[in-house]
Structure formats: structure tokens, C-alpha cells
N, C-alpha and C positions, 0 to 999 in steps of 0.2 A: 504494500500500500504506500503511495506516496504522500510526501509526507504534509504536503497541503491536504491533502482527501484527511488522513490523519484527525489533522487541528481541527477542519470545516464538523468531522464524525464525533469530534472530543466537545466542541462547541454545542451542535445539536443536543447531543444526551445530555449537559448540564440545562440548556435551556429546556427540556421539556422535565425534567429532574425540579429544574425550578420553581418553572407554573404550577406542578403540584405543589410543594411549597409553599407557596406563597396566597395558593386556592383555599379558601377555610370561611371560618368564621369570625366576623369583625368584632369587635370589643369597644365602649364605648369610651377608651380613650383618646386624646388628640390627638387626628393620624399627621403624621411627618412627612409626606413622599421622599425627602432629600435623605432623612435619615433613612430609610426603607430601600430606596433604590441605593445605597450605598452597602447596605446588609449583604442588597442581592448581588452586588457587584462582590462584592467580600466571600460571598458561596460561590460564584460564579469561578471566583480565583481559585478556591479551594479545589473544587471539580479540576478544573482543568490539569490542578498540579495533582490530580489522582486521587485525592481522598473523594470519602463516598457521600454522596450530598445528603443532606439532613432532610427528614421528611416532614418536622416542624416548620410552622410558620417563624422567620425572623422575629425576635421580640420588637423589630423598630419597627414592623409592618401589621403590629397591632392596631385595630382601627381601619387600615387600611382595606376599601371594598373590593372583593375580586376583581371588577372589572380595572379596577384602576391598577391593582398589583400585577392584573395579566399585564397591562401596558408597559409598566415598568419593568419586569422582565422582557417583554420585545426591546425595551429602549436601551435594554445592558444586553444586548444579546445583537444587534445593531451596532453599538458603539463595541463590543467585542470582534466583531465580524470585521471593521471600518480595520480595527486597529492589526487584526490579523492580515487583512488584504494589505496594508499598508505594507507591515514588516515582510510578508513576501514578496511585495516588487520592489524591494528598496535592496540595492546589487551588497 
């Protein structure tokens, strides 16, 4: 397997690894999205370097309603993709 196909295979499975994650039930504290999408960004790194992603919701993504956590996982999973495409055309 090459080692782009690799990354793109190692990305997928964290991001769908995520969305469940982050799928739950809201809590009626002040949701954060900055500190939320940073969690998921912080799992997301975790995954990638191999460990196994947690099947809890982030504590920062308490409050936060699924529809809005699925986005924030598309938007680290986007900006993950951006930065990978990046470091492979860069010689």
C-alpha cells in the first residue's frame, strides 16, 4: 500500500471513529465548539499516531448537539486532509 493511500485509510477510520464519538447525548452545560473541536482535533492526533480512539464523548463536547459535533468533526477531518495533501506535494 502506498503510503498516501496509507494516511488518506489512517484518516478515514479516525474520522468515522470520531463521529461516533462525539454522537451522544447533550448535557445542559455551556457548549464550547473551540474547546470541542480542539478535543476532537487532540483524538484525531491520537488515532493517527495508532492508539485506539475512545468511544466517549470529549468532556469539552459536553452540550455540544450532534448535528453540530458531526460538523466539527468534518471540519478537523478537512483541515487534517488540507494539511496531509499539503505535506505530500511539498518535495
Amino acid at each position: 500500500m502506498h503510503k498516501r493511500t496509507a494516511r488518506i485509510s489512517v484518516l478515514a477510520a479516525a474520522a468515522a471513529a470520531l463521529t461516533f464519538a462525539v454522537a451522544g447525548c447533550g448535557s445542559d452545560s455551556e457548549p464550547d465548539e473551540a474547546a470541542c473541536k480542539a478535543a476532537i482535533a487532540e483524538e484525531f492526533k491520537n488515532v493517527q499516531a495508532g492508539k485506539e480512539a475512545s468511544d466517549d464523548r470529549p468532556s469539552d463536547c459536553e452540550g455540544i448537539d450532534d448535528e453540530t459535533g458531526e460538523r466539527l468533526v468534518q471540519e478537523v477531518t478537512q483541515e487534517e486532509m488540507k494539511g496531509l495533501e499539503d505535506s505530500l506535494d511539498t518535495p
